[in-house]
Backbone atoms as SQL, in Angstrom:
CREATE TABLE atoms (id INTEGER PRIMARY KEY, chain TEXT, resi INTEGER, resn TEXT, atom TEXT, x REAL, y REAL, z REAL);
INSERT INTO atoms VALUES
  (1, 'A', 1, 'UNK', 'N', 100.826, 89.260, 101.798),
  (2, 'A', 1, 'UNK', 'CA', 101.586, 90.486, 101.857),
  (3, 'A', 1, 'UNK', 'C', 101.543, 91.010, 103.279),
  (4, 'A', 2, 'UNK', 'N', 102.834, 91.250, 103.618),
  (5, 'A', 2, 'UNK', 'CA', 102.777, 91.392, 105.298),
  (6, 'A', 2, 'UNK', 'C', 102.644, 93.639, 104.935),
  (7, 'A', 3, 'UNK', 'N', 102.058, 93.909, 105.701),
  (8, 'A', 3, 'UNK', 'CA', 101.431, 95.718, 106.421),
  (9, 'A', 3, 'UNK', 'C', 102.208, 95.799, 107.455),
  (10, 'A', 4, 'UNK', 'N', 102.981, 97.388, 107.552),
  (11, 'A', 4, 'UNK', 'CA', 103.414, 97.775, 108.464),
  (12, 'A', 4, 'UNK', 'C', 102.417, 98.239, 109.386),
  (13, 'A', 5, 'UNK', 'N', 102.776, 98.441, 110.907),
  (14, 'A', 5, 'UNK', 'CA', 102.121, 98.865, 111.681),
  (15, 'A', 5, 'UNK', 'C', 102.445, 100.194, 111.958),
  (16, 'A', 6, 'UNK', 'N', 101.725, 101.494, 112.274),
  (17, 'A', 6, 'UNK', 'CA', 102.526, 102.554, 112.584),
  (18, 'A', 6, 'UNK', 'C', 102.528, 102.696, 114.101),
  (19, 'A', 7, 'UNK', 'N', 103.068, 103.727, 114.890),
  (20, 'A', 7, 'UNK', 'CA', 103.293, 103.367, 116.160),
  (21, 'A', 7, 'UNK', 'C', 101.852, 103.816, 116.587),
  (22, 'A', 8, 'UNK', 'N', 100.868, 104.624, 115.624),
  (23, 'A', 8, 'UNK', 'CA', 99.747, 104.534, 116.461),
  (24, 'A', 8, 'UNK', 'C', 98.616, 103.122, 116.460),
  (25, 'A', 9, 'UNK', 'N', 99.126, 102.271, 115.110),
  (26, 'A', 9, 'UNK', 'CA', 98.303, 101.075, 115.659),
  (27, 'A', 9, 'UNK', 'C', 97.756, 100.937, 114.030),
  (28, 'A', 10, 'UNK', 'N', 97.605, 102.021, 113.287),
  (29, 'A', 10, 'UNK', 'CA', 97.040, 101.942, 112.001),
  (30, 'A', 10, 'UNK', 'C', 97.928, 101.040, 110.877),
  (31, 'A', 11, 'UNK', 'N', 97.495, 99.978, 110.509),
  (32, 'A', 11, 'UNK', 'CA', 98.288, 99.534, 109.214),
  (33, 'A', 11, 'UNK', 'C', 98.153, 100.468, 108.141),
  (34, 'A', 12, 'UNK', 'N', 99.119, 99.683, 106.800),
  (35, 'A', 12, 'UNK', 'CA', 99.192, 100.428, 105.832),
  (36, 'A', 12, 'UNK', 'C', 100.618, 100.367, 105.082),
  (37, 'A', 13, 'UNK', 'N', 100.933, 100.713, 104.060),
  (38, 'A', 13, 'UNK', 'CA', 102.083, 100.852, 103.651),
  (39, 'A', 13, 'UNK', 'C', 102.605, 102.232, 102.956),
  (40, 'A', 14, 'UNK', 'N', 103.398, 102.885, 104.314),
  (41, 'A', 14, 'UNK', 'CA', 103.300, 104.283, 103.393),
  (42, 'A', 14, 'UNK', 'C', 104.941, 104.274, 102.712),
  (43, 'A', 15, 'UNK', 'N', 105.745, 103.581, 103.493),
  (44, 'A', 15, 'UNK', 'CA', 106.990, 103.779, 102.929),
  (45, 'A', 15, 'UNK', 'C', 107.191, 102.760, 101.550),
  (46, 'A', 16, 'UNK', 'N', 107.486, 103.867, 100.806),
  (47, 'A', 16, 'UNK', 'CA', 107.728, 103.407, 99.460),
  (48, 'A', 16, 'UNK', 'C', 108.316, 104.325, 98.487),
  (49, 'A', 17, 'UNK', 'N', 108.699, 103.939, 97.360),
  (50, 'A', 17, 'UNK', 'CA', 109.146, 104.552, 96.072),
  (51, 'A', 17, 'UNK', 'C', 109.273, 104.114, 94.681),
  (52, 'A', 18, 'UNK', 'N', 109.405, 104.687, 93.998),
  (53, 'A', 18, 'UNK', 'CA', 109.627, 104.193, 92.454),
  (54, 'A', 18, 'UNK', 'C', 110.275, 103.463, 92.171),
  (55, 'A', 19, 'UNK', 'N', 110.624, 102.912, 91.173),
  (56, 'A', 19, 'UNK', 'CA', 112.009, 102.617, 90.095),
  (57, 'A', 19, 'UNK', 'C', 110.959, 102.076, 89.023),
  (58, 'A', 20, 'UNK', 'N', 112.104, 101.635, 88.101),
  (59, 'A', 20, 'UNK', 'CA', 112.128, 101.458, 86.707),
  (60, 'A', 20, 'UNK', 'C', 112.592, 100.015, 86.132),
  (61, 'A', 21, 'UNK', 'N', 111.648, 99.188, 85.808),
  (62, 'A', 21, 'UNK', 'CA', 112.062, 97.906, 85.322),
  (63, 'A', 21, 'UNK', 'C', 112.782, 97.831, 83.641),
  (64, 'A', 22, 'UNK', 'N', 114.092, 96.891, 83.966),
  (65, 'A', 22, 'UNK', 'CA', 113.992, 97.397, 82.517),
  (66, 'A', 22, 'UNK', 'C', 114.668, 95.073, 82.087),
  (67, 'A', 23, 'UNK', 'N', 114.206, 94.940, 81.482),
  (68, 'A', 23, 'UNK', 'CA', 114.607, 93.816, 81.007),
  (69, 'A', 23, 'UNK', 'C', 113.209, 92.756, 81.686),
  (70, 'A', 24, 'UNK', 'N', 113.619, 91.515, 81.962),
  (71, 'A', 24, 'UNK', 'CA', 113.531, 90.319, 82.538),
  (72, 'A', 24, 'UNK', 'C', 113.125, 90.510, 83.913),
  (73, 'A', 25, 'UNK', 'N', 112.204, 90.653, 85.073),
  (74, 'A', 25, 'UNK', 'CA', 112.310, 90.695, 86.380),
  (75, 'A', 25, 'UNK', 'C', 111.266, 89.540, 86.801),
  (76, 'A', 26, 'UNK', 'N', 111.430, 88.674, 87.053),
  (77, 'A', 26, 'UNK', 'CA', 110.647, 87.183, 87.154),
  (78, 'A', 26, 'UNK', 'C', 110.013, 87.341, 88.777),
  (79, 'A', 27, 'UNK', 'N', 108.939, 86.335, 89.044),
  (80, 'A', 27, 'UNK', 'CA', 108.222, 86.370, 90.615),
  (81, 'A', 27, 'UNK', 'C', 107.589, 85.002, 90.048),
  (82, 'A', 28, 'UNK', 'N', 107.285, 83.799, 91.167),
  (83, 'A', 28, 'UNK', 'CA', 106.479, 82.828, 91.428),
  (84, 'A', 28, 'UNK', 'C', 105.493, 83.205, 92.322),
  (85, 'A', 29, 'UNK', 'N', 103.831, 82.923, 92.205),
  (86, 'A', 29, 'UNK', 'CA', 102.774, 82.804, 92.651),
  (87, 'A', 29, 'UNK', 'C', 102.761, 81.489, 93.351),
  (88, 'A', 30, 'UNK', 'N', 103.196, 80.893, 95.102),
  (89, 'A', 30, 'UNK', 'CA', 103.459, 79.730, 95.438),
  (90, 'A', 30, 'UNK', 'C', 104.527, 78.942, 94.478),
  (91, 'A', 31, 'UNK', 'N', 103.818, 77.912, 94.132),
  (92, 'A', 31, 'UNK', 'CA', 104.302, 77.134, 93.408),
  (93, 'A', 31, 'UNK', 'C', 104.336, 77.137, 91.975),
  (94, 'A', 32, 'UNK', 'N', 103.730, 78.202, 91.650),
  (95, 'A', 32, 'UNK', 'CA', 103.162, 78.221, 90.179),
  (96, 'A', 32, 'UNK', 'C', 104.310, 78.276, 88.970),
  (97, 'A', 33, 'UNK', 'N', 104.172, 78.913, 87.870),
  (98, 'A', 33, 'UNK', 'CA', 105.175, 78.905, 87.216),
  (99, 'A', 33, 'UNK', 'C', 105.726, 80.208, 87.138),
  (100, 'A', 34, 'UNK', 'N', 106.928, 80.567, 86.725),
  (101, 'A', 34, 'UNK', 'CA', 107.264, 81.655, 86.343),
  (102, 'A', 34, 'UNK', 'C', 106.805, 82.892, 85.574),
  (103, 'A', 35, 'UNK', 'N', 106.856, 83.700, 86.432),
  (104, 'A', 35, 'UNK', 'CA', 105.888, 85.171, 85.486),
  (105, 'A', 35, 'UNK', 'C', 106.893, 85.984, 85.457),
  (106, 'A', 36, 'UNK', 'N', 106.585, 87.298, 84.477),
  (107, 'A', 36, 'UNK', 'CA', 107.366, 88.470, 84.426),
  (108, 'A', 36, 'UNK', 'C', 106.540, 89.391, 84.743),
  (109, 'A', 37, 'UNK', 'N', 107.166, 90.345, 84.928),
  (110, 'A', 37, 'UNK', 'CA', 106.928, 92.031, 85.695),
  (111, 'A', 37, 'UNK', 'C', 107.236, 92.445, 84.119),
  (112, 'A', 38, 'UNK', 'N', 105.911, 93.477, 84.073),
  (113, 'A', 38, 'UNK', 'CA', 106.176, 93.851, 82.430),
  (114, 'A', 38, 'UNK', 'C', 107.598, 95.154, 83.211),
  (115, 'A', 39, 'UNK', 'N', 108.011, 95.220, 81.827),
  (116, 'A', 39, 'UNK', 'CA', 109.707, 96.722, 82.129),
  (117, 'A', 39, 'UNK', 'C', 108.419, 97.972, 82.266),
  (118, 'A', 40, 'UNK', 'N', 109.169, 98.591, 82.640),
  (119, 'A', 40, 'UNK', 'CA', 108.291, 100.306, 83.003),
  (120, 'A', 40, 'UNK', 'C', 108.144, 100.403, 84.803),
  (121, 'A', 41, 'UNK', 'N', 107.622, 101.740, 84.702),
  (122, 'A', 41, 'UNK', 'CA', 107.699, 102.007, 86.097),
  (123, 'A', 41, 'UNK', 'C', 106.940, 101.533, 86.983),
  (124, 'A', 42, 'UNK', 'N', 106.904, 101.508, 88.374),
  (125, 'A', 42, 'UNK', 'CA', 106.676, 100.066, 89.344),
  (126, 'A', 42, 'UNK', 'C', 106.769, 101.001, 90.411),
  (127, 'A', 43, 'UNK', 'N', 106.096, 101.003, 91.752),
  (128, 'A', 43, 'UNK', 'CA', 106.382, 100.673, 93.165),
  (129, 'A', 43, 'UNK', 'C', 106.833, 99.888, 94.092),
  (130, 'A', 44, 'UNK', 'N', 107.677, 100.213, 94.739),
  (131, 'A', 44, 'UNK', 'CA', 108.462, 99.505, 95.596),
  (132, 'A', 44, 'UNK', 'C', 107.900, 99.638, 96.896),
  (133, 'A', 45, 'UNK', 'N', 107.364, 98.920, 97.753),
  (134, 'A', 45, 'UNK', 'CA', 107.099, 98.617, 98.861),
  (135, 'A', 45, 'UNK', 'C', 108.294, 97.637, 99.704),
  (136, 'A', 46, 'UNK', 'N', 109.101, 98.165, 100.868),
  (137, 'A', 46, 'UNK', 'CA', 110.074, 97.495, 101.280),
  (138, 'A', 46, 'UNK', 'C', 109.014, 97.280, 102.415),
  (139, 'A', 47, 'UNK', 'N', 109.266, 95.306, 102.925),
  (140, 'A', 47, 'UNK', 'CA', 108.709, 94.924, 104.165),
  (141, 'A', 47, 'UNK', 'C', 109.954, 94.016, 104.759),
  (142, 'A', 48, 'UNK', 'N', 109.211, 93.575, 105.742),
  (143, 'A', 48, 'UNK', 'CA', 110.554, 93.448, 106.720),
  (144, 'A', 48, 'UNK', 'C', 111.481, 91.811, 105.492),
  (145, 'A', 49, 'UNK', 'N', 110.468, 90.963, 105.347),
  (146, 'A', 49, 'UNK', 'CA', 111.174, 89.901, 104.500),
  (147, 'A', 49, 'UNK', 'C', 110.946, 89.564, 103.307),
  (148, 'A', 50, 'UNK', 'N', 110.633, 91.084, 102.182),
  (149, 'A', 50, 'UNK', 'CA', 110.910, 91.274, 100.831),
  (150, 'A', 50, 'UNK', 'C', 110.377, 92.621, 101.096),
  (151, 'A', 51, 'UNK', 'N', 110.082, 92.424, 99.351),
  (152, 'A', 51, 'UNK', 'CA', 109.976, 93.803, 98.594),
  (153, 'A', 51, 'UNK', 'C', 108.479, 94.024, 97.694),
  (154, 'A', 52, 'UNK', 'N', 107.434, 94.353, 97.883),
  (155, 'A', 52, 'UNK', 'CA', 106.792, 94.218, 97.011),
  (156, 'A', 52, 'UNK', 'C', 106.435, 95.396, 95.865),
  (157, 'A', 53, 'UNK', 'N', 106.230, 94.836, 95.092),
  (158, 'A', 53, 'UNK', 'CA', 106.488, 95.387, 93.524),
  (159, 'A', 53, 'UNK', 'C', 105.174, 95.709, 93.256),
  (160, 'A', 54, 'UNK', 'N', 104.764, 96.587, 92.725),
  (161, 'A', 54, 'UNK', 'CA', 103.471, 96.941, 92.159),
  (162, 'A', 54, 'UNK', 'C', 103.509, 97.818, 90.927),
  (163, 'A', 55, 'UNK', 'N', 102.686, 97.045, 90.080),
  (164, 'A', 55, 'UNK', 'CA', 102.507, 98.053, 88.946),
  (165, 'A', 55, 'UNK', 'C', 101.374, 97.898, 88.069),
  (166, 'A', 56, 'UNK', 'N', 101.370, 98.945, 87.255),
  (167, 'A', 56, 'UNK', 'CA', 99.755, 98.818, 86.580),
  (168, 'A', 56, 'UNK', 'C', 100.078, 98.604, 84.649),
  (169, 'A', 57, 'UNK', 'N', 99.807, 98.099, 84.074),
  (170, 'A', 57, 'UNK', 'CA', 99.620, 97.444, 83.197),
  (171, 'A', 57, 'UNK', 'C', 98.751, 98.429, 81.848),
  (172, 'A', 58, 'UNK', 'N', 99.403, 98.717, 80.508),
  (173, 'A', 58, 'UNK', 'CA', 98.826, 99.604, 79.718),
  (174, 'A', 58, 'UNK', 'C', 97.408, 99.557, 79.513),
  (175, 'A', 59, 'UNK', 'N', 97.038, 98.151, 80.112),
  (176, 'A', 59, 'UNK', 'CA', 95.123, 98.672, 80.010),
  (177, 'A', 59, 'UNK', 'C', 94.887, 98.523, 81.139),
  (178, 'A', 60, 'UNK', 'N', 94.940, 98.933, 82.144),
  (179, 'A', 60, 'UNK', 'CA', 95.136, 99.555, 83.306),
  (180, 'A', 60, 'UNK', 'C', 94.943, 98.385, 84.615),
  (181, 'A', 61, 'UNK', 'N', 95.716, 97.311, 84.536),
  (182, 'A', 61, 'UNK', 'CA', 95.386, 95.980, 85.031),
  (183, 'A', 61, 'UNK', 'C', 96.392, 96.359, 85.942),
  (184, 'A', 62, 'UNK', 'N', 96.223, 95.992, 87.371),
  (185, 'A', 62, 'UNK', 'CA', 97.102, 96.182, 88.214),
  (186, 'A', 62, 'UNK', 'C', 97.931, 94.880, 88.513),
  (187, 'A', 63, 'UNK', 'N', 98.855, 94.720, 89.023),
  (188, 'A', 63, 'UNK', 'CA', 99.507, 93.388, 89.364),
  (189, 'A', 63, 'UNK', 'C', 100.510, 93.778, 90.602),
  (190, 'A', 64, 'UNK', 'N', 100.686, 92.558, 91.120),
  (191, 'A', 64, 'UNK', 'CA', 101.601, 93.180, 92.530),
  (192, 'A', 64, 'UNK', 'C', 102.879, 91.562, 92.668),
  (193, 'A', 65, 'UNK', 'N', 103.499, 91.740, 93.346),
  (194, 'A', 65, 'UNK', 'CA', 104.709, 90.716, 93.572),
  (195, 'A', 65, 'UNK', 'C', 105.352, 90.760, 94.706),
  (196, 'A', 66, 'UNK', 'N', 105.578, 90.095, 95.360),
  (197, 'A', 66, 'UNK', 'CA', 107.060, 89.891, 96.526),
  (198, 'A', 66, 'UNK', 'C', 108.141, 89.307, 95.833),
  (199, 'A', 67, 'UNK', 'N', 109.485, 89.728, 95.926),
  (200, 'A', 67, 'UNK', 'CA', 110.364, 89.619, 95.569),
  (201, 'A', 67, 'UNK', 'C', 111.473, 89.218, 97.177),
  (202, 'A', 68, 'UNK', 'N', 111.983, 88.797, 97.117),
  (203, 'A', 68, 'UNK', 'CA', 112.746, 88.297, 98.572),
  (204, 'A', 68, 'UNK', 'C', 114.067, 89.580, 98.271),
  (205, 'A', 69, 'UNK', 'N', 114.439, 90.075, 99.288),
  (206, 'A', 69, 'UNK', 'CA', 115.342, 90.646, 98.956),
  (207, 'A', 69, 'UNK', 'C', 116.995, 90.457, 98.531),
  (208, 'A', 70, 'UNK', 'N', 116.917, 88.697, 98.920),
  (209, 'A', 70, 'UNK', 'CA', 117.851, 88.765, 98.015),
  (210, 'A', 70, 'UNK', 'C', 117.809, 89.151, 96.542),
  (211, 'A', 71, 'UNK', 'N', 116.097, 88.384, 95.970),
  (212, 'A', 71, 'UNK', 'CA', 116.226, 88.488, 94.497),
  (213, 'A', 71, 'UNK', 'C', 116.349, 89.885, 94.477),
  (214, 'A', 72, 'UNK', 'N', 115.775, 90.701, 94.977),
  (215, 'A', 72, 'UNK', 'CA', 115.531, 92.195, 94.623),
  (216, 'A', 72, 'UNK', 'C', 117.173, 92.697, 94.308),
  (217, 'A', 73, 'UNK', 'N', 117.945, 92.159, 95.651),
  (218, 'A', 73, 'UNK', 'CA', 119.529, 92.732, 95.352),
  (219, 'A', 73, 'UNK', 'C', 119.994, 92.433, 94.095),
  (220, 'A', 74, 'UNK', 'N', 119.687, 91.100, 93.820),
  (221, 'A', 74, 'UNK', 'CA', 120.547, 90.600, 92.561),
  (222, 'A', 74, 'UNK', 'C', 119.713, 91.652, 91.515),
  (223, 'A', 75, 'UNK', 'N', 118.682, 91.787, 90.935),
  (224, 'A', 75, 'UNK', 'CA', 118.067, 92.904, 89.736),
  (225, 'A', 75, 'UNK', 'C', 118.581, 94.003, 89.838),
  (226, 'A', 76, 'UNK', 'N', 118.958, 94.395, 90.928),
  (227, 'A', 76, 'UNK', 'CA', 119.090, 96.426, 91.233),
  (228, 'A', 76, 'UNK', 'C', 120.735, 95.904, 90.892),
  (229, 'A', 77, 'UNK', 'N', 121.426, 94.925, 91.226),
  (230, 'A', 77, 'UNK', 'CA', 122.704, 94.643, 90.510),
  (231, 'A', 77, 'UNK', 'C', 122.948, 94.282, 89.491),
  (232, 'A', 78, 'UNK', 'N', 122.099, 93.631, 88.488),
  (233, 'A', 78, 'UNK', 'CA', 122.174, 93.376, 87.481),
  (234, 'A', 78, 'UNK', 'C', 121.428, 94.944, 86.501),
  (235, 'A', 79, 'UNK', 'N', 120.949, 95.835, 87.295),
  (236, 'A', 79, 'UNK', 'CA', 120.285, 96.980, 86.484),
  (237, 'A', 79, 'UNK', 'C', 119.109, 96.797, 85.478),
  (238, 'A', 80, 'UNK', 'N', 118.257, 95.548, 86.406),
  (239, 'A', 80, 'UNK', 'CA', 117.174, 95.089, 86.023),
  (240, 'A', 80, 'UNK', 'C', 116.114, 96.275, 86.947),
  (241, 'A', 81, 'UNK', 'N', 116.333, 96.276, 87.632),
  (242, 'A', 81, 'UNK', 'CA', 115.173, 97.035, 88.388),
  (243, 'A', 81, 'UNK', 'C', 116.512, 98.410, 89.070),
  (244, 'A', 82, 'UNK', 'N', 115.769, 99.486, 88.611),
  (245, 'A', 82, 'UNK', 'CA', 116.877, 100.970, 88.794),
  (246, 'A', 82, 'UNK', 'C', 115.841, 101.580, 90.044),
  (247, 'A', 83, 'UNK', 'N', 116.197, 101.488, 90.953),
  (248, 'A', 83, 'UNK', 'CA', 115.151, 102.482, 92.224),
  (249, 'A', 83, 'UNK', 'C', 115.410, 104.360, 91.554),
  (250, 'A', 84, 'UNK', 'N', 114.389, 104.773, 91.713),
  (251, 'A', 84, 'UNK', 'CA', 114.455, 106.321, 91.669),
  (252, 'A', 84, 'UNK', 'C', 115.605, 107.201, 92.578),
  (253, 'A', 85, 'UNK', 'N', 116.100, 107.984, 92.400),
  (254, 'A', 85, 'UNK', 'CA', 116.654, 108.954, 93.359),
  (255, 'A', 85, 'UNK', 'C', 116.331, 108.778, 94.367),
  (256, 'A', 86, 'UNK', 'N', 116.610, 109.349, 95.567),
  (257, 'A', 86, 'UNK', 'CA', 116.076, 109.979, 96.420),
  (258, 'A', 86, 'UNK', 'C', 115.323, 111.392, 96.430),
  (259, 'A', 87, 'UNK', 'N', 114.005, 111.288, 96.671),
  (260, 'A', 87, 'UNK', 'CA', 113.094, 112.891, 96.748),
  (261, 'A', 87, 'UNK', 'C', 112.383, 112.363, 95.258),
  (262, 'A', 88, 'UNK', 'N', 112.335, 111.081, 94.685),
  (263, 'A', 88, 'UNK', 'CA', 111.378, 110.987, 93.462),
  (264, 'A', 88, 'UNK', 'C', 110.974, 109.835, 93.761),
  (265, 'A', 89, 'UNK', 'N', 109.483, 109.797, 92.792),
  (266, 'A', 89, 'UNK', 'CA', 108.694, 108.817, 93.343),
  (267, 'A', 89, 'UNK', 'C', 108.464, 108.250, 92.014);
């Protein structure tokens, strides 16, 4: 997972926001096999060459993903993954 730098030198990832999974949203671990992103709400972390996805799991299991932004375009077009407003998180 690539960290932004801020201009004072500190990593971190502050830019981010919500959305809402709703269906099918798939990610590969390398080579591994196909997983799903359970539906429900998620963090979006935009980096320079994807998107990473984070979310926590009803018994409170966290999980995280890169998504390339093409895939990301195709879900937010298919209304697989709905980003929040703007001003909601």
């Amino acid at each position: 997972m690539q960290q932004k730098t801020s201009p004072s030198g500190q990593s971190g990832q502050t830019d981010h926001h919500g959305a809402t999974l709703h269906g099918q949203v798939h990610y590969r671990e390398g080579d591994g096999p196909q997983l799903t992103i359970p539906a429900g709400r998620v963090e979006l972390y935009p980096a320079a060459d994807s998107v990473i996805v984070r979310w926590t799991t009803p018994d409170d299991s966290a999980g995280q993903a890169a998504l390339t932004h093409a895939q990301y375009q195709q879900y937010v077009q298919a209304g697989q993954i709905v980003p929040a407003r703007q001003g909601q998180r």
